[in-house]
Biopython code that builds the backbone (N, CA, C, O; Angstrom):
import numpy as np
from Bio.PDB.StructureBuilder import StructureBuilder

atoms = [
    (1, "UNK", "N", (0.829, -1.181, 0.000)),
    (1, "UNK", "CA", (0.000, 0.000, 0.000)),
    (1, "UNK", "C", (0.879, 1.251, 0.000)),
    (1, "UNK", "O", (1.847, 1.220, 0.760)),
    (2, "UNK", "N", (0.678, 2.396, -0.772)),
    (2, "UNK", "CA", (1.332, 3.306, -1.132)),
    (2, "UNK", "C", (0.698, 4.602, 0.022)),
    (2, "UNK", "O", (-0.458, 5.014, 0.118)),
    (3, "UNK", "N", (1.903, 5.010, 0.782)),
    (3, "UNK", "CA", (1.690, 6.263, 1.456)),
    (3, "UNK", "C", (1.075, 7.000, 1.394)),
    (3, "UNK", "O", (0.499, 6.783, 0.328)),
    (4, "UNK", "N", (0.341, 8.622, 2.148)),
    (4, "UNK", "CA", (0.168, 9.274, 1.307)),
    (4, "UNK", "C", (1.317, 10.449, 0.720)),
    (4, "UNK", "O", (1.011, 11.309, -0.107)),
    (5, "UNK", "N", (2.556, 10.314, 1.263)),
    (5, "UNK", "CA", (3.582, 11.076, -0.029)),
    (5, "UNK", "C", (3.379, 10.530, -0.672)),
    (5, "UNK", "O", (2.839, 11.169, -1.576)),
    (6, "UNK", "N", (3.497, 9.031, -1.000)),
    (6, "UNK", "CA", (3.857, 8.966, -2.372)),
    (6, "UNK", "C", (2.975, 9.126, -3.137)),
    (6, "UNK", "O", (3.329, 9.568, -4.230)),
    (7, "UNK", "N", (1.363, 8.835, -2.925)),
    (7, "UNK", "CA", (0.534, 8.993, -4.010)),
    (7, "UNK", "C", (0.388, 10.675, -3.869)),
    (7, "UNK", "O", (0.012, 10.980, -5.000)),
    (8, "UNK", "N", (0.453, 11.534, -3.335)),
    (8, "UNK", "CA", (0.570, 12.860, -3.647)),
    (8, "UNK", "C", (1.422, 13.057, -4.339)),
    (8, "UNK", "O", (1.156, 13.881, -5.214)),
    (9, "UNK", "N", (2.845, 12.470, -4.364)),
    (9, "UNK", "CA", (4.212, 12.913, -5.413)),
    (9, "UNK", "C", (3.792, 12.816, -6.574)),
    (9, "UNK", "O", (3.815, 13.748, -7.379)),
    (10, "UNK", "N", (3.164, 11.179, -6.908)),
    (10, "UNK", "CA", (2.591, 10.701, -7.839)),
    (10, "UNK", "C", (1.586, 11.781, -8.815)),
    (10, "UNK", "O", (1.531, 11.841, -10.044)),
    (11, "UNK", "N", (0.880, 12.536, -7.855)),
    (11, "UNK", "CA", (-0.145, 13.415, -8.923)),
    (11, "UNK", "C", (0.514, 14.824, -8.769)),
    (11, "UNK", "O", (-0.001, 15.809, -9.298)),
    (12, "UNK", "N", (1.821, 14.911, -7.933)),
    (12, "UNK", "CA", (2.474, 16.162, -8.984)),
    (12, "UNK", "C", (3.257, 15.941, -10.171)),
    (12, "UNK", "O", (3.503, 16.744, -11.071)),
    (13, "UNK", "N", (3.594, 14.802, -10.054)),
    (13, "UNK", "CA", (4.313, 14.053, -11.275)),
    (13, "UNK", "C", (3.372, 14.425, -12.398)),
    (13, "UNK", "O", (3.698, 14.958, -13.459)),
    (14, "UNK", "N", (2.293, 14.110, -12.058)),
    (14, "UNK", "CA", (1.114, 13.828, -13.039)),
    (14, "UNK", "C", (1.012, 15.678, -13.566)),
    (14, "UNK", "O", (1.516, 16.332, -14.479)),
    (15, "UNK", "N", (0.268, 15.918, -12.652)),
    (15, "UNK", "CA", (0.043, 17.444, -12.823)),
    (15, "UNK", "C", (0.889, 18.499, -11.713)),
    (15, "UNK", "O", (0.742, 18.688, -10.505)),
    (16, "UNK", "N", (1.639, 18.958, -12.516)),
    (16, "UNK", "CA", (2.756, 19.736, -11.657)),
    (16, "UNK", "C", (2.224, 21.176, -11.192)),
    (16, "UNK", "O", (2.925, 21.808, -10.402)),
    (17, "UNK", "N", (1.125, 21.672, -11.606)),
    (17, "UNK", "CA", (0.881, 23.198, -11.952)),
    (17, "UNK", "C", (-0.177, 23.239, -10.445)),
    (17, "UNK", "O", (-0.457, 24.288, -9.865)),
    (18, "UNK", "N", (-0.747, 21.587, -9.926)),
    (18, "UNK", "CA", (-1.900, 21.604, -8.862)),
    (18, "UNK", "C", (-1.647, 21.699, -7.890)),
    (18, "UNK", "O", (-1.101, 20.853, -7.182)),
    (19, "UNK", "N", (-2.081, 23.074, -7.529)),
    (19, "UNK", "CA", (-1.391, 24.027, -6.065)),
    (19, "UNK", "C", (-2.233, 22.976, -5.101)),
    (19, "UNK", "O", (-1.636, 22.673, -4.068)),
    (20, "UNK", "N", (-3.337, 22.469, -5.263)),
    (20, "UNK", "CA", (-3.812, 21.700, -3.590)),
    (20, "UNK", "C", (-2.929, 20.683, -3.623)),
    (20, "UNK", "O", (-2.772, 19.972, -2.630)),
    (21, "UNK", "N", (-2.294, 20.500, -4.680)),
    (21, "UNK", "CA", (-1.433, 18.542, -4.099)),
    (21, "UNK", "C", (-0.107, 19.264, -3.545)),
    (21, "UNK", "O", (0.612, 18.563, -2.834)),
    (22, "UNK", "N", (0.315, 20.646, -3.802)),
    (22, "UNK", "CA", (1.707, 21.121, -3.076)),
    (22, "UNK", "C", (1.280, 21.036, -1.478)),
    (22, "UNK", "O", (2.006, 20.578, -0.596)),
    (23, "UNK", "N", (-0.053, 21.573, -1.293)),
    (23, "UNK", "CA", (-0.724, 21.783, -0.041)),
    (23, "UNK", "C", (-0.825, 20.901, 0.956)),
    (23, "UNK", "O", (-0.694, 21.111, 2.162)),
    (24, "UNK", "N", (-1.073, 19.859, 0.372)),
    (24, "UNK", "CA", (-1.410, 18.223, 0.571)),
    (24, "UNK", "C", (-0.214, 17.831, 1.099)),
    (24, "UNK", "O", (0.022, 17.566, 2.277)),
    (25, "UNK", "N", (0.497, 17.810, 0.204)),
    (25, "UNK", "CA", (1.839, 17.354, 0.286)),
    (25, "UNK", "C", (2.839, 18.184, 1.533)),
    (25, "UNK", "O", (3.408, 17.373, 2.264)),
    (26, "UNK", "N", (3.077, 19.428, 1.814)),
    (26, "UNK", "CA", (3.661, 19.718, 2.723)),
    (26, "UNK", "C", (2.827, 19.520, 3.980)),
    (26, "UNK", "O", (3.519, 19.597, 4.995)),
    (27, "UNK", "N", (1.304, 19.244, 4.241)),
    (27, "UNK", "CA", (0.675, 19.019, 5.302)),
    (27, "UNK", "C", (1.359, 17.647, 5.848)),
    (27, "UNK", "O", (1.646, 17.318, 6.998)),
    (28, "UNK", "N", (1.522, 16.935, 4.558)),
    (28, "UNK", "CA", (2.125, 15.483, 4.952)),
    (28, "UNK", "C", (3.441, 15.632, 5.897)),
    (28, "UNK", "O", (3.608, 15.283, 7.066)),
    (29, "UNK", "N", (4.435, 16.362, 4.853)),
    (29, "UNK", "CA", (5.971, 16.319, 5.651)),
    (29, "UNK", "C", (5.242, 17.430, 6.717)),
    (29, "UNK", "O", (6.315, 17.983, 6.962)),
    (30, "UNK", "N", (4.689, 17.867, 7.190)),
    (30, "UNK", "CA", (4.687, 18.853, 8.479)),
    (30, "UNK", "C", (4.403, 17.858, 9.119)),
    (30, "UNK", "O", (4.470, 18.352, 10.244)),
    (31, "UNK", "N", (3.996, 16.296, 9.365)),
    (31, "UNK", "CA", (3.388, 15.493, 10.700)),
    (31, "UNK", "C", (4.973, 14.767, 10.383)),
    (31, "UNK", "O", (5.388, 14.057, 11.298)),
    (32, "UNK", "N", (5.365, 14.827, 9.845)),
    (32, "UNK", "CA", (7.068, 13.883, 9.807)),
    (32, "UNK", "C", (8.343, 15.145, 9.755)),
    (32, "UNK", "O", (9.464, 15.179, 9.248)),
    (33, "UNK", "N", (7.321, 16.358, 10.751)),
    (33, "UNK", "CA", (8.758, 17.448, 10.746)),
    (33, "UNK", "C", (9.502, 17.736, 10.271)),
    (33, "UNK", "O", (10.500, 18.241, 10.787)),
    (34, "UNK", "N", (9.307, 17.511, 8.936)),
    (34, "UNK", "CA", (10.341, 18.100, 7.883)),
    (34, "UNK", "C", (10.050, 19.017, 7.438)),
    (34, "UNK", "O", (9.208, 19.038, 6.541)),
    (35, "UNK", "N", (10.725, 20.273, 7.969)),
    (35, "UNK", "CA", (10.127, 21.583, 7.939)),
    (35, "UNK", "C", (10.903, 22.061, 6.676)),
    (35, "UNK", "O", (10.163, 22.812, 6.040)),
    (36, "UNK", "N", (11.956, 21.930, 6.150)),
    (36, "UNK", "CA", (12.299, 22.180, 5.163)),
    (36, "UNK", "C", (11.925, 22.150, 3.332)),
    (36, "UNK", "O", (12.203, 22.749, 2.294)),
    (37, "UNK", "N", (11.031, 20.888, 3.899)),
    (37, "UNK", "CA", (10.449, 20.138, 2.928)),
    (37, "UNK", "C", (8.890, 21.137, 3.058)),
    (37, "UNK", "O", (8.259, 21.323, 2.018)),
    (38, "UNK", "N", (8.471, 21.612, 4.120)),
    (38, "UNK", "CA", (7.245, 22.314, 4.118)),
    (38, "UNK", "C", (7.146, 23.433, 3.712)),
    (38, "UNK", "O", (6.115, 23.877, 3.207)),
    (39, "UNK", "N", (8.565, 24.291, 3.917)),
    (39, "UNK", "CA", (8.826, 25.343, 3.539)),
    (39, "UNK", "C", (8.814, 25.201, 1.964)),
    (39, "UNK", "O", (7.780, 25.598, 1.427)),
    (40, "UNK", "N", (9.315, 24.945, 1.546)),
    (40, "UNK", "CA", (9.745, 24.464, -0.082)),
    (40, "UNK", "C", (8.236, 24.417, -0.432)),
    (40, "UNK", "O", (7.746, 25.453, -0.882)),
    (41, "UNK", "N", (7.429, 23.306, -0.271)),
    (41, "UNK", "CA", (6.161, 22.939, -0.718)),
    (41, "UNK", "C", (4.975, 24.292, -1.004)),
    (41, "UNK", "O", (4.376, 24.689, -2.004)),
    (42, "UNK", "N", (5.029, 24.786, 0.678)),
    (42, "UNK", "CA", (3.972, 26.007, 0.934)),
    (42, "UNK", "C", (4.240, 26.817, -0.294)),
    (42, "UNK", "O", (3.469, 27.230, -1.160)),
    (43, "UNK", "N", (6.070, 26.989, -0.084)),
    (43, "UNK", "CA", (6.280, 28.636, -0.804)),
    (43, "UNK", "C", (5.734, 28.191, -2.232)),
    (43, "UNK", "O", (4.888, 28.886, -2.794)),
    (44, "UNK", "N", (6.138, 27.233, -2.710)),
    (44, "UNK", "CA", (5.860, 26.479, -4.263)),
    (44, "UNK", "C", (3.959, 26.712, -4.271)),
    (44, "UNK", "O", (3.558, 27.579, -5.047)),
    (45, "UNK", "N", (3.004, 26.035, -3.523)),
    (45, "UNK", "CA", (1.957, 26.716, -3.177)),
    (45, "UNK", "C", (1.318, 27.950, -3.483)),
    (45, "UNK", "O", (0.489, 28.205, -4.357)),
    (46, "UNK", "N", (1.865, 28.704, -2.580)),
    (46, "UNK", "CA", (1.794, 29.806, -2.762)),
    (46, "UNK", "C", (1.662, 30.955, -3.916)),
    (46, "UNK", "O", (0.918, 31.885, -4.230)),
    (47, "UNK", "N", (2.954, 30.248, -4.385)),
    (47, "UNK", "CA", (3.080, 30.820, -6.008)),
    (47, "UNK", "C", (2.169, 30.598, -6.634)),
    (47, "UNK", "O", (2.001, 31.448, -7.508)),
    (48, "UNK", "N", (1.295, 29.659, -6.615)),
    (48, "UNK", "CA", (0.328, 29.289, -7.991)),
    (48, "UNK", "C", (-1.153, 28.943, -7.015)),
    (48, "UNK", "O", (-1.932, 28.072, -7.404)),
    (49, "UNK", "N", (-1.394, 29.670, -5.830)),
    (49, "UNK", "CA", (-2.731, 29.405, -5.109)),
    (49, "UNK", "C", (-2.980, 31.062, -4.759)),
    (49, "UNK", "O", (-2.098, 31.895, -4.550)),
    (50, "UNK", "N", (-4.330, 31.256, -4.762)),
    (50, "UNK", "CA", (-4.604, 32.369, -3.832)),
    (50, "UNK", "C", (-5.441, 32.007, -2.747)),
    (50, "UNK", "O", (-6.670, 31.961, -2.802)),
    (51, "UNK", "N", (-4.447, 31.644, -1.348)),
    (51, "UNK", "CA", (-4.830, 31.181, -0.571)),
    (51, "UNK", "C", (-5.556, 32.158, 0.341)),
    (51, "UNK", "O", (-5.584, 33.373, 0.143)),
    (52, "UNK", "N", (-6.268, 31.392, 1.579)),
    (52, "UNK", "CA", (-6.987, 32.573, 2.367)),
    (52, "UNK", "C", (-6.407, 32.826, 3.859)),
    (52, "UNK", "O", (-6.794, 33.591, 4.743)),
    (53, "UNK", "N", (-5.370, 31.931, 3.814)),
    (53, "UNK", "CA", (-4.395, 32.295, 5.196)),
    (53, "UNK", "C", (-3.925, 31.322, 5.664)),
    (53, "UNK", "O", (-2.766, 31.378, 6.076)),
    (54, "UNK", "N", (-4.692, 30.079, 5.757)),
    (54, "UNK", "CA", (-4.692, 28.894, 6.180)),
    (54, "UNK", "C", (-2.832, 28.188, 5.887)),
    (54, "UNK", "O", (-2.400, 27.252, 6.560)),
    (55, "UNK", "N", (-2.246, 28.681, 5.107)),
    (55, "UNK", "CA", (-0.713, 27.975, 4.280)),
    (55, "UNK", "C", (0.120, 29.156, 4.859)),
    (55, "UNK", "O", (1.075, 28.633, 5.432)),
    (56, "UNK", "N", (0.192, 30.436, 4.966)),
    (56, "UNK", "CA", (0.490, 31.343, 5.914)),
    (56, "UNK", "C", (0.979, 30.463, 7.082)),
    (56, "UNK", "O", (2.135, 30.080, 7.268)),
    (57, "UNK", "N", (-0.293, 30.169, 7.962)),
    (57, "UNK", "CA", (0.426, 29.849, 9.218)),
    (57, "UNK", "C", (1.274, 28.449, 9.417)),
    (57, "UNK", "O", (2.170, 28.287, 10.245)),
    (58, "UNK", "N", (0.763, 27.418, 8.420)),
    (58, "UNK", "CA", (1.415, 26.131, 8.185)),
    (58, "UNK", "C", (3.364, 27.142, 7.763)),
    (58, "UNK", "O", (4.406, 26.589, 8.114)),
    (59, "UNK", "N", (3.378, 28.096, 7.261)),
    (59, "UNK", "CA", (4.681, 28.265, 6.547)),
    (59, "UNK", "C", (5.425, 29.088, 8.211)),
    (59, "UNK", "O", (6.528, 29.023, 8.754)),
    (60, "UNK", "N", (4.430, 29.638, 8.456)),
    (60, "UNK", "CA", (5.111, 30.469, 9.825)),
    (60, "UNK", "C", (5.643, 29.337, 11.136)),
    (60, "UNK", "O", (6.540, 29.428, 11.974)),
    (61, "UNK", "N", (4.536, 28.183, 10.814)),
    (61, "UNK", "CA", (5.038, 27.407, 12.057)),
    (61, "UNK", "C", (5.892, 25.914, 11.333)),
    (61, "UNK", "O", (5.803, 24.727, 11.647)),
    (62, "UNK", "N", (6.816, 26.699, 10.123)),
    (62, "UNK", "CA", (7.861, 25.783, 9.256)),
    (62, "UNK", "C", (8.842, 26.067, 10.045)),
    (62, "UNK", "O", (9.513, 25.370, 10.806)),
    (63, "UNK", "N", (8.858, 27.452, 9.717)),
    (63, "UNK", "CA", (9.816, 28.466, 9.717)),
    (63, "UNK", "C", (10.126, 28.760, 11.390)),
    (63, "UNK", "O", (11.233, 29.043, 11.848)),
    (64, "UNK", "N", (9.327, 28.670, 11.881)),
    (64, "UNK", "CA", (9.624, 28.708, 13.475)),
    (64, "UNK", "C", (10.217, 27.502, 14.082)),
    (64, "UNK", "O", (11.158, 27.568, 14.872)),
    (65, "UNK", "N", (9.805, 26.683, 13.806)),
    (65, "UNK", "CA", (10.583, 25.247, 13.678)),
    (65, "UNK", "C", (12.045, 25.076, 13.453)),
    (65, "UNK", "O", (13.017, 24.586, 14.029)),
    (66, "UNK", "N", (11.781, 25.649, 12.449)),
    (66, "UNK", "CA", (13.792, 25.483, 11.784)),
    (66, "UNK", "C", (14.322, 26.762, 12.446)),
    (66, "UNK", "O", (15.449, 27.064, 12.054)),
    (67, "UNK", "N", (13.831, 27.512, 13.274)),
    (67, "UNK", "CA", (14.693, 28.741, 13.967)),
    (67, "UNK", "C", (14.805, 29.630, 13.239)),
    (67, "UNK", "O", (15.730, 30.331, 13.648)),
    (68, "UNK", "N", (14.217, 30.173, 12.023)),
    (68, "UNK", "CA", (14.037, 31.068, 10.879)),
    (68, "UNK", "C", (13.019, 31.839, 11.328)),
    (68, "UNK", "O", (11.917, 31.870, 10.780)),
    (69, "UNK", "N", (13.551, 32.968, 13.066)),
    (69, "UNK", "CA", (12.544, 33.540, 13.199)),
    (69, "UNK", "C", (12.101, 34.837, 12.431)),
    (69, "UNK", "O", (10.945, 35.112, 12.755)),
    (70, "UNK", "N", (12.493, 35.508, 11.750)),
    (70, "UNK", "CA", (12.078, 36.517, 11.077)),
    (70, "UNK", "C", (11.057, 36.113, 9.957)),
    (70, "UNK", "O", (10.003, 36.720, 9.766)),
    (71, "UNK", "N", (11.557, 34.821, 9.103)),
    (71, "UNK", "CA", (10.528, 35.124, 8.342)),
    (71, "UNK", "C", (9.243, 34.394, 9.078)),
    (71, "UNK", "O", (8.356, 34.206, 8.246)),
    (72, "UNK", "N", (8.957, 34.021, 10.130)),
    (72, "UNK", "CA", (7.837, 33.195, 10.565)),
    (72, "UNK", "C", (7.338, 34.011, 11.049)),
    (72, "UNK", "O", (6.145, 33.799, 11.271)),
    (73, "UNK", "N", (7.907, 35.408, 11.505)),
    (73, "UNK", "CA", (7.085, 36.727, 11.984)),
    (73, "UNK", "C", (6.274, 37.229, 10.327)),
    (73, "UNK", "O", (5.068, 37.371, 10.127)),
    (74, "UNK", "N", (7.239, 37.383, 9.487)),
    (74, "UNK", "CA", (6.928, 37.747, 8.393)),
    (74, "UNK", "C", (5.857, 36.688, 7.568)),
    (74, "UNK", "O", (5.199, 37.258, 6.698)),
    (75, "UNK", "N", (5.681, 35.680, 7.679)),
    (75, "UNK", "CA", (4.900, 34.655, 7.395)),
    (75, "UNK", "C", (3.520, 34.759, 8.180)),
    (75, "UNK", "O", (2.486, 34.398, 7.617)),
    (76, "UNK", "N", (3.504, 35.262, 9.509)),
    (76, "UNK", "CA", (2.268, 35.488, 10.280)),
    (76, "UNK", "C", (2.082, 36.930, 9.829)),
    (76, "UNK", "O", (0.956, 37.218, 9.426)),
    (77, "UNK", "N", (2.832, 37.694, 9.834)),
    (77, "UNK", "CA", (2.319, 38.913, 9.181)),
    (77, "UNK", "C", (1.358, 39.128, 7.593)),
    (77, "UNK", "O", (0.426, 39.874, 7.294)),
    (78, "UNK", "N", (2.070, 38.156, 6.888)),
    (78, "UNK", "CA", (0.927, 38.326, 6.298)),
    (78, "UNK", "C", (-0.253, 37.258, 6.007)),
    (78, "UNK", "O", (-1.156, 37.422, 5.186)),
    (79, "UNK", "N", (-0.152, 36.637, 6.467)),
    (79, "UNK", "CA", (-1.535, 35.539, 6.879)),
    (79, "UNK", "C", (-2.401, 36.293, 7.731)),
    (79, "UNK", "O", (-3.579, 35.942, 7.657)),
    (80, "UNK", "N", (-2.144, 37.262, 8.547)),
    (80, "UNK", "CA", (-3.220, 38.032, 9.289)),
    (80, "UNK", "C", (-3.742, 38.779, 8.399)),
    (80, "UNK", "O", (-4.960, 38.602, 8.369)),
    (81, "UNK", "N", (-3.290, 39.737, 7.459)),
    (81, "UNK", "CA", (-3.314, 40.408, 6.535)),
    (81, "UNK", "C", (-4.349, 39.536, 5.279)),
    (81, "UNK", "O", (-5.568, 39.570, 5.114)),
    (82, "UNK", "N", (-3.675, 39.069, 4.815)),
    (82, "UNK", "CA", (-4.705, 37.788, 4.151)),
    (82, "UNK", "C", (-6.090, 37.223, 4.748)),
    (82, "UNK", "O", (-7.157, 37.228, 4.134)),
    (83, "UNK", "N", (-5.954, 36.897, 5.618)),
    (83, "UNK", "CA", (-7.116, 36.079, 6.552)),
    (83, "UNK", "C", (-8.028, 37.191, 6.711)),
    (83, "UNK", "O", (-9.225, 36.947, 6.558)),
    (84, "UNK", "N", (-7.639, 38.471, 7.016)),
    (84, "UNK", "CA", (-8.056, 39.481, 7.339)),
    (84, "UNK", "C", (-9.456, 39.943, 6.047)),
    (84, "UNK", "O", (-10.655, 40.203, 6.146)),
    (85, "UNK", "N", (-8.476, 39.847, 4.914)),
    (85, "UNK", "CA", (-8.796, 40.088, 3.626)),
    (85, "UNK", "C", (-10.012, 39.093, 3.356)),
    (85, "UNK", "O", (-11.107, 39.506, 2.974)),
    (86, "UNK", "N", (-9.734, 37.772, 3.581)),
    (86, "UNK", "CA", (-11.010, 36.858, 2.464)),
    (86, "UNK", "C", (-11.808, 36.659, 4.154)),
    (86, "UNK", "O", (-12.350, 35.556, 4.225)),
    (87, "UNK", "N", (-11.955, 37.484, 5.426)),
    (87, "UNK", "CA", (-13.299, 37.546, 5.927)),
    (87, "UNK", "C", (-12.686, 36.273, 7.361)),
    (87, "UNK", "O", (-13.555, 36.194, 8.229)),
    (88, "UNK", "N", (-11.605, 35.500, 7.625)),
    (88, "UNK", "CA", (-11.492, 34.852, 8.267)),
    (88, "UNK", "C", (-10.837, 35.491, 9.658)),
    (88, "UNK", "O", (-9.687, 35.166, 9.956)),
    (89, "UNK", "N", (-11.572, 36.384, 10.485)),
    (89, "UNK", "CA", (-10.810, 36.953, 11.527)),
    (89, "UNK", "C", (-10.544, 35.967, 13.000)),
    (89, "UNK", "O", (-9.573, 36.258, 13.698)),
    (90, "UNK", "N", (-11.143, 35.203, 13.274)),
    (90, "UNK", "CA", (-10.762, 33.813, 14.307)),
    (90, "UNK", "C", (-9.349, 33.408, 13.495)),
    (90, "UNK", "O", (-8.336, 33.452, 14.193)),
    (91, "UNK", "N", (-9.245, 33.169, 12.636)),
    (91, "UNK", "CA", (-7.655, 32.486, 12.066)),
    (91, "UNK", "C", (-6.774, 33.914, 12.071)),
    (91, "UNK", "O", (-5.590, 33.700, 12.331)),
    (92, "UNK", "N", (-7.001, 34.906, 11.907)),
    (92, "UNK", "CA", (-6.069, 36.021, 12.103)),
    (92, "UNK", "C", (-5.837, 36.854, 13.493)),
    (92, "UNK", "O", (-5.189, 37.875, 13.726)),
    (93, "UNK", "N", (-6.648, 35.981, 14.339)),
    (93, "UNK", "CA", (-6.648, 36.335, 15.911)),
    (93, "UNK", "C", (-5.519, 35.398, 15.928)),
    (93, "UNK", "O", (-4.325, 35.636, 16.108)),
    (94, "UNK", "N", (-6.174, 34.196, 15.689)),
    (94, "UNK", "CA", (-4.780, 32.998, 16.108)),
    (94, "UNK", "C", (-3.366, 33.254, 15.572)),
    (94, "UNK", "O", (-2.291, 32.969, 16.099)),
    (95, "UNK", "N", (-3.579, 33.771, 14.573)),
    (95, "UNK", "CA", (-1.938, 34.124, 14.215)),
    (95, "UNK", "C", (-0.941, 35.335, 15.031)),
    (95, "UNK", "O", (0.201, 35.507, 15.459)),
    (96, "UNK", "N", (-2.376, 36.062, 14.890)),
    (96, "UNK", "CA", (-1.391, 37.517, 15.985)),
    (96, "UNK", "C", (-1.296, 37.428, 17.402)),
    (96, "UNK", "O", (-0.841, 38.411, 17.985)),
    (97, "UNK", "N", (-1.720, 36.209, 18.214)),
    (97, "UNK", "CA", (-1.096, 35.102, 19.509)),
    (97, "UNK", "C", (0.061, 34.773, 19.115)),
    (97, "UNK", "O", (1.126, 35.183, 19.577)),
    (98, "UNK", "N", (-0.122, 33.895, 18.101)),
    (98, "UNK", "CA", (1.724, 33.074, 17.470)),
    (98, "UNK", "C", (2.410, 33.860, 17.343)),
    (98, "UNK", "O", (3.524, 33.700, 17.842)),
    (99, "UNK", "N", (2.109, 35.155, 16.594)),
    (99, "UNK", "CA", (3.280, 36.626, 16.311)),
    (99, "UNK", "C", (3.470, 36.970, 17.634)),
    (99, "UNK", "O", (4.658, 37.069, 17.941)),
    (100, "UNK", "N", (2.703, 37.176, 18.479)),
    (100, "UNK", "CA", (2.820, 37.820, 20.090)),
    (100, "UNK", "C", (3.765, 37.137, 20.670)),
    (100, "UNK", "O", (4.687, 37.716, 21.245)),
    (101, "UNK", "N", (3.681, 35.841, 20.607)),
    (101, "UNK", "CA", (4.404, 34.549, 21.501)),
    (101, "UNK", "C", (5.840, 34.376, 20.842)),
    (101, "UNK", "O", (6.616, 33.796, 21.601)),
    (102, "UNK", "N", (6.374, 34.730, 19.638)),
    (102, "UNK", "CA", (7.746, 34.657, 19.263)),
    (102, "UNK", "C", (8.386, 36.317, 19.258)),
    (102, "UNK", "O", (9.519, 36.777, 19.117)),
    (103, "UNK", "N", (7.227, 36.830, 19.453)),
    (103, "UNK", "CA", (8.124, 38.239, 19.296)),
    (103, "UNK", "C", (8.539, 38.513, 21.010)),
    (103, "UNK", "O", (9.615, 39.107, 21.076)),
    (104, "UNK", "N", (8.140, 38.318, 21.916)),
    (104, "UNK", "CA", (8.241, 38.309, 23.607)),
    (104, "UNK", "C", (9.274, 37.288, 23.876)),
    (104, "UNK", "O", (9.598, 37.027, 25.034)),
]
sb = StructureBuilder()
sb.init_structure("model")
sb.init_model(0)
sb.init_chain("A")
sb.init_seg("    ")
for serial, (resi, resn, name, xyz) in enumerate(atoms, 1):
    if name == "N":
        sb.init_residue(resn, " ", resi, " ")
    sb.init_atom(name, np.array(xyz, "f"), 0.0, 1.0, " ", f" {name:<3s}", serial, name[0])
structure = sb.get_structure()
């Protein structure tokens, strides 16, 4: 039986351009802490999704992980901003806690 990396790799193989399987896919390596691998994925994401905040904080709590605190401030900064934008203010409360809690 095939993982789910691998059958996610499998349908970027397939279709490389499908921002939810980048999504998919770094949700995966974020439960096997490979934050490097999440970082990579999100930002790749990112590029080709207009997300509503939700990949924001998955990238802020990459990046906080690997000790890359600036951009995980900068990563919650604009996921509040975003979240803010498509109407989700409970997820942009939660982020400006996480910004509060690494900036103290």
């Amino acid at each position: 039986m095939k993982s789910r990396i691998e059958i996610f790799e499998e349908m970027l193989q397939t279709d490389p351009e499908n921002a939810m399987v980048f999504f998919g896919l770094a949700k995966e390596y974020e439960k096997l802490g490979d934050h490097a691998k999440v970082i990579s994925l999100i930002e790749n994401y990112l590029a080709k999704a207009d997300d509503e905040g939700n990949a924001y904080g998955t990238l802020a709590k990459a990046y906080e992980r690997s000790g890359d605190i600036e951009r995980a401030r900068a990563a919650y900064e604009k996921g509040i901003e975003i979240a803010r934008k498509h109407g989700h203010p409970t997820m942009a409360d939660d982020f400006e806690v996480n910004l509060q809690m690494i900036k103290d």
